[in-house]
N, C-alpha and C positions, 0 to 999 in steps of 0.2 A: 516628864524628863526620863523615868524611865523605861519608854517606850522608841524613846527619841535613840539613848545608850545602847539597849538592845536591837535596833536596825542600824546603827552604825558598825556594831560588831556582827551583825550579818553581812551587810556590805562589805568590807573591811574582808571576811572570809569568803566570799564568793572573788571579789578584787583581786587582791593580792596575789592569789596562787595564779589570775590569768597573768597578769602582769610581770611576773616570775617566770612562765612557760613563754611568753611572747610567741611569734610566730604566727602561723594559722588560727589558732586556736583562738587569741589575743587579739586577732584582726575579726573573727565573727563574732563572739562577745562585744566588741565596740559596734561593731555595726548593728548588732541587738540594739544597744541603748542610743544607737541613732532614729532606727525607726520610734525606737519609743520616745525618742524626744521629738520626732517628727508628729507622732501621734500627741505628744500633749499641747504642741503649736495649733495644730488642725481642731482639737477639742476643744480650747479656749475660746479659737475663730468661733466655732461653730455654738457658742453659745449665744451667737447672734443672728448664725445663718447657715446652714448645715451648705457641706460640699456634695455634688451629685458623688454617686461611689464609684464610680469610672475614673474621676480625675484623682482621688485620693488612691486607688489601686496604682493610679500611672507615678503617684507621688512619693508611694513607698518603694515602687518598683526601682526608681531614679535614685531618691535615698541611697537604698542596698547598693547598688553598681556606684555611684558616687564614693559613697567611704569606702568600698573595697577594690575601688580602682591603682591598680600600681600597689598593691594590699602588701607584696612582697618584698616592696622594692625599699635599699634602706639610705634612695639617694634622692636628694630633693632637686624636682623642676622647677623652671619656672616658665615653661609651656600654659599654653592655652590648651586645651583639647575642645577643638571645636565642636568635635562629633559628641560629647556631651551638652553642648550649648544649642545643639541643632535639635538634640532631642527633646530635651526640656521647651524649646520654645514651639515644638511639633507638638509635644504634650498637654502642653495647660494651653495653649492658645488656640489650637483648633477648635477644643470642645467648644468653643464659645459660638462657632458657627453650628454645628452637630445640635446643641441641646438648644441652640436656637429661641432664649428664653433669659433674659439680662435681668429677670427676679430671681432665675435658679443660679446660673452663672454668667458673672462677667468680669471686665478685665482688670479690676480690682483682686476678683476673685485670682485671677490667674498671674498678676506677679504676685500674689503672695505667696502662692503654692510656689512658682520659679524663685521668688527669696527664699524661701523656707527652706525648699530642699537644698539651693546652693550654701547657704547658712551651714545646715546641720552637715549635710555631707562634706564638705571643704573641711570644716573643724574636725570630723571625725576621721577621716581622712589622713591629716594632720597628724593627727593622735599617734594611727597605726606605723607613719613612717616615722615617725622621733624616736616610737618604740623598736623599730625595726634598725633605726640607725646604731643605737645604744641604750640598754636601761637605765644607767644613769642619769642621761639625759630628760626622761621623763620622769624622774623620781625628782629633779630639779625643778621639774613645773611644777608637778606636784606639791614639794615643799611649800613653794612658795604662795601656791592658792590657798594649801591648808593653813597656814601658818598666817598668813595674812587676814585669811576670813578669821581665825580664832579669837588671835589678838585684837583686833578689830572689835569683837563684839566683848574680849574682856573690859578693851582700854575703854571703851562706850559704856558700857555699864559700870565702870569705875568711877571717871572721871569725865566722863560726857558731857556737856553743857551747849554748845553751840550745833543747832542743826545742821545734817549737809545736805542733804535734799530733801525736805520737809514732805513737800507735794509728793514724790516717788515713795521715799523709803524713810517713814516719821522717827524708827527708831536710830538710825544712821547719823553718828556724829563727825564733828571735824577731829575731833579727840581721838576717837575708833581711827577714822582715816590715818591720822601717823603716826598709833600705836601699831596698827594692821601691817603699814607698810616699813615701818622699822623693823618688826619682829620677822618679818616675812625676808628681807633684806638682808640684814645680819644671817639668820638659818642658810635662808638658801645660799650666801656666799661664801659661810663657810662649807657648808657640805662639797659646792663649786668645786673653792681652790683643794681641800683634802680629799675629794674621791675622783675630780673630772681630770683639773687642768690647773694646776700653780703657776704656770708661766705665763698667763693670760694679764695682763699690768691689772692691777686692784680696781683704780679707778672707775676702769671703765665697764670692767666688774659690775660694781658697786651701781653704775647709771645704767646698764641697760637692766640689771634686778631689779630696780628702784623701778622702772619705767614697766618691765611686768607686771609687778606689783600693783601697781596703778591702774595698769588697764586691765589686772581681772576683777579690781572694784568699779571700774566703769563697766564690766561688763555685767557685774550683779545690780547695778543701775538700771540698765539696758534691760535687762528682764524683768526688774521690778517695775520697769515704767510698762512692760509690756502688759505687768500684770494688775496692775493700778487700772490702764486704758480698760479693760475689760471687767473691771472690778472683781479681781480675784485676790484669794493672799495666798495658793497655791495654784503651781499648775497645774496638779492632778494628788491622787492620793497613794500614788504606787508605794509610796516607801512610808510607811507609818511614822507620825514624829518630825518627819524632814520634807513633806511632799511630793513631790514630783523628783523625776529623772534631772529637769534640767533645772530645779530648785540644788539639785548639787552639783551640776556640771556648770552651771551659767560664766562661774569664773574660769574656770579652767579653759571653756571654750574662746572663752576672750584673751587669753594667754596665747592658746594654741597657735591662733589667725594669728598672736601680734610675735611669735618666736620665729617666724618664717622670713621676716625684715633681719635677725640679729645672728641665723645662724652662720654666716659664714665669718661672722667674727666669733660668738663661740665655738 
């Protein structure tokens, strides 16, 4: 435990002050911890089957330009950018002809590398423009993934009795689940109406926080089943206490992808 306190308050200090400077600075910092979630995706894979280092070089290189694309910009599209789609599938799908060898790589291998980077770079991506549009507005996600993981695991170790996905994630209750998403709910919509937006009607408010909420505990699902699949209980040991990068991003990142449906009503 406290090992676990002490890299959260290192986090916490390295975080914070990016996130407060925003801009340039705040857009290579996230794309840091893209690669590095990129790299703890690929490490896991590869504890079943290493990647030749050609396609994982092409996979960080796509990463980097993926989350720092439009790095500046603090207005959300909803384009395609094909010339990204072109390269990615230039990337991992060629080498399968090149390495010419369906034990080292094949096309297995190469949509995962093509999900993985779209995955991480999309979400991180995400990240850089919400913070680019307004800090509030990312202090908002944030509220609500912290506040919901916490709660979550208070109301579970309180009053927990019924499993919510036994096979995924043994500790995880139905108890947790709408202590998580109350606590998480409430926070984030009062922070909403007193620091964003009061004239936004409560309601609806209230339902699309509720529906965050919820999908950044499907998305700590979502990595747990990843991490179950491959019989891990982290994805790496970067952060002592708390493991991996995306052991603390997993919700957040499922917030991110699902705030880009609600923002033109927030």
């Amino acid at each position: 435990m406290k090992k676990r306190i002490i890299s959260a308050i290192l986090m916490a200090v390295v975080f914070v002050p990016m996130l407060i400077i925003g801009g340039t600075p705040f857009s290579i910092f996230m794309t840091g911890l893209a690669v590095l979630c990129l790299y703890e995706l690929l490490h896991i894979r590869e504890s079943r089957k290493d990647f030749p280092l050609i396609v994982k070089i092409f996979a960080y290189i796509a990463v980097m330009f993926y989350s720092l694309m439009n790095y500046k910009s603090s207005t959300f599209t909803y384009n395609v950018d094909y010339r990204v789609m072109s390269f990615l599938i230039f990337a991992f799908l060629s080498p399968m002809v090149f390495i010419n060898n369906t034990k080292k790589y094949n096309i297995n291998d190469a949509l995962f590398l093509t999900g993985s980077v779209l995955f991480i770079g999309l979400s991180f991506n995400l990240l850089n423009i919400v913070r680019n549009y307004d800090l509030t507005y990312i202090l908002y996600l944030l509220l609500i993934t912290i506040m919901t993981d916490t709660f979550a695991l208070v109301a579970g170790k309180l009053v927990g009795k019924h499993k919510l996905c036994p096979e995924i994630s043994p500790n995880k209750t139905v108890e947790g689940l709408i202590g998580g998403t109350l606590m998480g709910v409430i926070s984030a919509t009062c922070f909403y109406t007193t620091v964003i937006n009061a004239t936004l009607p409560l309601v609806i408010l209230i339902l699309i926080t509720t529906l965050l909420s919820l999908v950044g505990q499907l998305g700590d699902l979502v990595f747990s089943s990843i991490k179950r699949y491959y019989g891990k209980k982290d994805f790496s040991d970067l952060i002592p206490g708390h493991g991996g990068v995306l052991d603390r991003f997993d919700s957040l990142i499922f917030v991110a992808l699902a705030t880009i449906l609600f923002l033109v009503i927030l």
